[in-house]
C-alpha positions in Angstrom: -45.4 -47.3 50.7 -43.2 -49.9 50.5 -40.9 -50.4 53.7 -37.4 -49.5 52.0 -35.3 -51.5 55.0 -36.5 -54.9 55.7 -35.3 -56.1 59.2 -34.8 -59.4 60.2 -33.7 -60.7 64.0 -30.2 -60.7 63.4 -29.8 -58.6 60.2 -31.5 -55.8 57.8 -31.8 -55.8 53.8 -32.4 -52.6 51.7 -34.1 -53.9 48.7 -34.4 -50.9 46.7 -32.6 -51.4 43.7 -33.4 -55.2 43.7 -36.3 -55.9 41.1 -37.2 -58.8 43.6 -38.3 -57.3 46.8 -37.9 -59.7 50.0 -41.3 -61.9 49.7 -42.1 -65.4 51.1 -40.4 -67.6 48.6 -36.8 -66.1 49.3 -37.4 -65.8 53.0 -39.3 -70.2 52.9 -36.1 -71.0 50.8 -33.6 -69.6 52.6 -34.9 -71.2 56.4 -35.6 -74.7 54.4 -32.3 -74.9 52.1 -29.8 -77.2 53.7 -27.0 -75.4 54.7 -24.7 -77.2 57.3 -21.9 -75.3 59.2 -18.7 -74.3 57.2 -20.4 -74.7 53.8 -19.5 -72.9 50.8 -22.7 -71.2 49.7 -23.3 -70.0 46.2 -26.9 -67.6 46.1 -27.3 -67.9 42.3 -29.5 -64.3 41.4 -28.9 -63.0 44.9 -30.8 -60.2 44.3 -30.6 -57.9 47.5 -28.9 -60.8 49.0 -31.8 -61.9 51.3 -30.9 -65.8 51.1 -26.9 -66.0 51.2 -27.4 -63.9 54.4 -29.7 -66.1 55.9 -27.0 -69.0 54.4 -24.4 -66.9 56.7 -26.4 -66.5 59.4 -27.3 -70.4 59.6 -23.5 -70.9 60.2 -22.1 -71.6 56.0 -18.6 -71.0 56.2 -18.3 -68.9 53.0 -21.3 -67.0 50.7 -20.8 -66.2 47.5 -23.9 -63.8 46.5 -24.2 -63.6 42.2 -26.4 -61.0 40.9 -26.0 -60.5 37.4 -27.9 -57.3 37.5 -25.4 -54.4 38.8 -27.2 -51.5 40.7 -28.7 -55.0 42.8 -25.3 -56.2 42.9 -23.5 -53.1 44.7 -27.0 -53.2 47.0 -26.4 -57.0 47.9 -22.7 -56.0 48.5 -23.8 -53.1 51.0 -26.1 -55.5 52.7 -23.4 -58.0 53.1 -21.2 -55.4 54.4 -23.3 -54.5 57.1 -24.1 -57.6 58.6 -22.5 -59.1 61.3 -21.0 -62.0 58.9 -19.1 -59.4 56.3 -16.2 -61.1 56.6 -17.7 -64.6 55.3 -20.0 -62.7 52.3 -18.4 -62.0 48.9 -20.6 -60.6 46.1 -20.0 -60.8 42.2 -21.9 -58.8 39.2 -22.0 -62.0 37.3 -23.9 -64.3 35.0 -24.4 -67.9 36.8 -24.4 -69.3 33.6 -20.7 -67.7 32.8 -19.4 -68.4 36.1 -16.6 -71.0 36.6 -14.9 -69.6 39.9 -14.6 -73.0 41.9 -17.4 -75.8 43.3 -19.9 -74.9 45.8 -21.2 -77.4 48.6 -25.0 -75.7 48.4 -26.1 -73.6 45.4 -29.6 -71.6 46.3 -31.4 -70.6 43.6 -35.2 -68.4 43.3 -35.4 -68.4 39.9 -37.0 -66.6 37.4 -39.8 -68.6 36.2 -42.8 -66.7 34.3 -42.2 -68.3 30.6 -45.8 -66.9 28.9 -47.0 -62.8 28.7 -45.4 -59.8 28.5 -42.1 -59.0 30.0 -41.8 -56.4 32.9 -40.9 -52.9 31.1 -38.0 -52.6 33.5 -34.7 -55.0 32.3 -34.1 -55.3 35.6 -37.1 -56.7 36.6 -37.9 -58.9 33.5 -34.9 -60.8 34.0 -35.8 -61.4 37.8 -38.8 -62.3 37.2 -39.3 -63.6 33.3 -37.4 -66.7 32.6 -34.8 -65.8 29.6 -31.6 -67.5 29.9 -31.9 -68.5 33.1 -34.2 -71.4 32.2 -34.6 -74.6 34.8 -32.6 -76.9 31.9 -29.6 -74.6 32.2 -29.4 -73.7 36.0 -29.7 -78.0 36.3 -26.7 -78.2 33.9 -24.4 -75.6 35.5 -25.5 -76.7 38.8 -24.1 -79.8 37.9 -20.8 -78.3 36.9 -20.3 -76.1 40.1 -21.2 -78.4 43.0 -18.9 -80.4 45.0 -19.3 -83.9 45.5 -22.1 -84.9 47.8 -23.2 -80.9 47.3 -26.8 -80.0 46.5 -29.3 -77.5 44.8 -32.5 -76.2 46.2 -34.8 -73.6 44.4 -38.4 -73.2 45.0 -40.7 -73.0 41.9 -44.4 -72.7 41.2 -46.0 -76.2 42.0 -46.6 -76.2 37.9 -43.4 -76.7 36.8 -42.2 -79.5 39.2 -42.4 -82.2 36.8 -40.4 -80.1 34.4 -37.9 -79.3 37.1 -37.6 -83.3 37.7 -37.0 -83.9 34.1 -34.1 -81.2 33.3 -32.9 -82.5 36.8 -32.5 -86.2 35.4 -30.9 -84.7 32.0 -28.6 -83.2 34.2 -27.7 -86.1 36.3 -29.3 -84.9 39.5 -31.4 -86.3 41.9 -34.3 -84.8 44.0 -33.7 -85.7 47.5 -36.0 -83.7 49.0 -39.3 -82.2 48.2 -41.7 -79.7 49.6 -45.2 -78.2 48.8 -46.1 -75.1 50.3 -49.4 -74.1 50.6 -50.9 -70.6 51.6 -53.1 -72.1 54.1 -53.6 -76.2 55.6 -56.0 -77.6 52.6 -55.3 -75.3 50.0 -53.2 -76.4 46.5 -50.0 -75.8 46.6 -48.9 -72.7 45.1 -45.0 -73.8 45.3 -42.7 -76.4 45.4 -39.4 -76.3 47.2 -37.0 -79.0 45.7 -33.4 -79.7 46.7 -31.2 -82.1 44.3 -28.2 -83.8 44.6 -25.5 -85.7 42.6 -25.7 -88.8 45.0 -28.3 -91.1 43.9 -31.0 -91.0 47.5 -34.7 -91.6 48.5 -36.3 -88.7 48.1 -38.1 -87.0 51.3 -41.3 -85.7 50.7 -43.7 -83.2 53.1 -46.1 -80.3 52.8 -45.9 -77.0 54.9 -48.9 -74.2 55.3 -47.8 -70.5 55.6 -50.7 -70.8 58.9 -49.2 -73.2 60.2 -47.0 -73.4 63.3 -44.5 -75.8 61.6 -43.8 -72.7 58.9 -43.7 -70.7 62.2 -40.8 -72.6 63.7 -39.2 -72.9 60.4 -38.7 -68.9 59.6 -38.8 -67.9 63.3 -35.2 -67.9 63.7 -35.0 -64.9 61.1 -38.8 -63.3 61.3 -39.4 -60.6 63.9 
């Protein structure tokens, strides 16, 4: 039976209502995303609202969390709430894609991204997971429109669709500045990609990071029990 609160060292999520549960690729995203003190964090699909807390708890300065779905929305919200950074945490029932409300310094985006098969039965959960609207091409383009100068983007993806995330980057005038393959263990493929992009032209940093390892260890331990 799944564990319906998920508790983290300085917070706890209930990820009930969510159709993404908390997993690996939220928690890896959330402890590699740059987020610098006082940023203005958008979590774009919040979901339970896993990431923009970590964002908060990493020191950002505001965090906006955008769930388009609305049971996961008033979830995210009630997570926010009782966390110790409620005063910094805002949540919208929204549409990235329709949103216009200001620029962001750091947008952090898991997105949905299986594009062949049959949808989840549940709405809910086929637009979390099943990529419909929410296609890499258009979260590049917003993302473009929403970030503040000198801001960035970071998403983690399957390893597959890197090259298609470089190109709707590069259509959307935004450049990948850092770059990171994770791997379930040391020598095995890479089964995702985390990718940050910017506005500002940069050389890109590239690395790979095991699950095993310690390095993925002292990446997540400031939010893993």
């Amino acid at each position: 039976m799944r564990e319906r609160l998920f508790r983290f060292k300085q917070f706890s999520v209930s990820h009930e209502a969510a159709a993404m549960k908390v997993g690996t690729d939220g928690v890896t995203l959330g402890a590699w995303a740059t987020v610098d003190p006082g940023n203005k964090v958008l979590d774009a699909g919040a979901g339970c609202g896993l990431i923009g807390l970590m964002a908060a708890q990493r020191g950002a300065g505001q965090v906006l969390l955008l769930e388009i779905d609305g049971p996961a929305a008033e979830e995210a919200a009630a997570n926010a709430l009782a966390s110790p950074w409620a005063a910094r945490i805002r949540t919208v029932n929204g549409d990235f894609l329709s949103f216009r409300d200001g620029t962001f310094d750091r947008i952090v985006c898991n997105p949905p991204f299986f594009t062949t098969g049959e949808s989840a039965p549940d709405p809910a959960r086929a637009t979390a997971r099943h990529e419909g609207t929410l296609t890499l091409e258009a979260l590049m383009d917003h993302s473009h429109r929403l970030l503040a100068p000198h801001g960035s983007l970071s998403i983690i993806i399957p390893a597959g669709s890197e090259q298609r995330a470089r190109f709707a980057a590069r259509i959307a005038r935004l450049h990948c500045r850092r770059r990171t393959q994770l791997l379930t263990k040391a020598g095995a493929p890479p089964r995702r990609v985390l990718m940050e992009f910017s506005m500002d032209e940069c050389h890109e940093e590239s690395s790979v990071i095991a699950i095993d390892s310690p390095e993925y260890k002292s990446l997540t331990s400031p939010f893993y029990l």
